[in-house]
N, C-alpha and C positions, 0 to 999 in steps of 0.2 A: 438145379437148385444153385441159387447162387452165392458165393462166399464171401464176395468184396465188392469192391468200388470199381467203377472203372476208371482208367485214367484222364477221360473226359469229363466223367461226375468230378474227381478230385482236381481239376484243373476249371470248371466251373466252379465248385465249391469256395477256392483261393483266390478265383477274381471277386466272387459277392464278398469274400471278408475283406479284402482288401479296399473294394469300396465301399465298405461299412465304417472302415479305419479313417480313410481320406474326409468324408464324411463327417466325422465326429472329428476330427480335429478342425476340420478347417469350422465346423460350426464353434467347437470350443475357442480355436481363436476369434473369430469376430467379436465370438460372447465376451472375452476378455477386453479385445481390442474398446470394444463397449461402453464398460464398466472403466477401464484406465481413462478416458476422454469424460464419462462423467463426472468420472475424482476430479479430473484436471480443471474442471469446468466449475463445479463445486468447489474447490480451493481460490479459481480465480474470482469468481464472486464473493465467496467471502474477504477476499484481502481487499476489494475494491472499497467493501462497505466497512471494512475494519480501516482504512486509511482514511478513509470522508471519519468516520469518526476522530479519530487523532489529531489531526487537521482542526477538525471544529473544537477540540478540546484546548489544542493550542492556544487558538483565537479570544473562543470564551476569557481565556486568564492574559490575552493582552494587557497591558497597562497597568496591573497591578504593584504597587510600588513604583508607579512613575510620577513624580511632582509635575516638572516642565515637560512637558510632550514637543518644545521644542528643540531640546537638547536630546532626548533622546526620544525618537518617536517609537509608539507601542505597535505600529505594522508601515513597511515599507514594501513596496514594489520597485524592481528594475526589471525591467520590459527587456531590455536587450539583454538581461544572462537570464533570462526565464526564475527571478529568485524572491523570494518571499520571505519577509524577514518580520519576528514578532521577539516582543522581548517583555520580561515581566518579570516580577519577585515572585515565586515560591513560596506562597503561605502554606502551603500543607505539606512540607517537609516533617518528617518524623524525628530524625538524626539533630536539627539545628533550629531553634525559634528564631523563624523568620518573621514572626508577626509585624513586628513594628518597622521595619526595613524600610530603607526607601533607593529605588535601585540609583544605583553608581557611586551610591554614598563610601562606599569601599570596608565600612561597619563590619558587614560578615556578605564578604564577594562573593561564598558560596551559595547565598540566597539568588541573586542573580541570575535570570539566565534569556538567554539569543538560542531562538528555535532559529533555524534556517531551513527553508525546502526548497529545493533546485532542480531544474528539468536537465541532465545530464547525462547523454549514451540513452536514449529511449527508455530512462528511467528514472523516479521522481526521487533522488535522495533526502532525508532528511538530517539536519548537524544538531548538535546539540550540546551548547556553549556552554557552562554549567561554570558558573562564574565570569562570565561575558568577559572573557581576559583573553580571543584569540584560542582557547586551545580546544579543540568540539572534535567531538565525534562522530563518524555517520556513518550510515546505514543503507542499502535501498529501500525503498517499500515495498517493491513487489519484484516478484519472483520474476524475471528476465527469462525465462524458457516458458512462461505462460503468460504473461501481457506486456505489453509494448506502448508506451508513450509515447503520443505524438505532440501536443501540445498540452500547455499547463497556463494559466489564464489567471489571474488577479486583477479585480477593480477597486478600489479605496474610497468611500464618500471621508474625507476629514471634517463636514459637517454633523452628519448622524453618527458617525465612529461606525459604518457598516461596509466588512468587507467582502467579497461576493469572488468565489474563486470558482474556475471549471479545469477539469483530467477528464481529457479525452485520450482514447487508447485505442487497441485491438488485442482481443484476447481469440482463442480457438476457435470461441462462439459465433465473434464476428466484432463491428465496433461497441463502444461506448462512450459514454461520458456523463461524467458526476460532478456534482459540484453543489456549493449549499451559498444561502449570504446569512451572515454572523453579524451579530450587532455586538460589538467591544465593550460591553457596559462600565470596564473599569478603564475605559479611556478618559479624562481629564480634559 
């Protein structure tokens, strides 16, 4: 009759556990590794589509409170610093009635304001001149550990007031590129 194990069953027995362990771990990391690449993936796409938006919001309020559009134009391109520049009064400020404004008039400079976005380190920054007086602040747009800028693109009709921009990139996924054309309806 017998009373125990033998040392072969118990040394059997510690190999199956132990490749039961290895096993489940390395399955639970993939399954991790997984689910962090979809997040990553999911965040990058949404910041792509959250920037095309912002960008065309800019645009849309081109020109507003611009008289002379040659004194001060409501969208500019420079090709050689990759940089897009729109500028416009601020009618739906809550804090200051910017209604009647007209920009540069110096009335209330805080109505005022110079969007800039600029292709700079493989990422698209945006400034944001809040009184077109030089002193802006910026931001990147996207997350530099999850996509990568390679070119940023603007074309200007000054006939139709339509301007037509492309962000091309690389994100985890692989490449992309976005981009909309805007018609300035309050360009002058």
């Amino acid at each position: 009759m017998r009373k125990g194990f033998t040392l072969i069953e118990i040394l059997i027995g510690a190999l199956i556990g132990i490749i039961i362990v290895l096993a489940s771990t390395i399955f639970f990391s993939y399954g991790y590794r997984l689910i962090l690449n979809t997040i990553s993936n999911s965040r990058s796409n949404t910041s792509i589509f959250q920037v095309e938006e912002i960008i065309n919001s800019d645009l849309r309020k081109a020109g507003y409170g611009i008289e002379d559009p040659t004194t001060y134009p409501p969208v500019e391109w420079n090709l050689e610093l990759k940089k897009l520049i729109i500028r416009y009064v601020d009618y739906e400020k809550d804090d200051i009635d910017c209604e009647n404004e007209t920009f540069g008039d110096n009335n209330t400079p805080e109505c005022d304001y110079i969007i800039t976005y600029q292709l700079k380190n493989n990422n698209l920054y945006r400034f944001v001149d809040k009184g077109a007086n030089g002193n802006s602040s910026s931001a990147p747009m996207f997350d530099g550990n999850l996509i990568k800028i390679e070119d940023f693109f603007v074309s200007i009709n000054n006939t139709t007031h339509a301007v037509e921009y492309a962000i091309s990139g690389t994100t985890l996924e692989g490449n992309f590129t976005i981009g909309d054309t805007i018609i300035c309806r309050n360009w002058k």
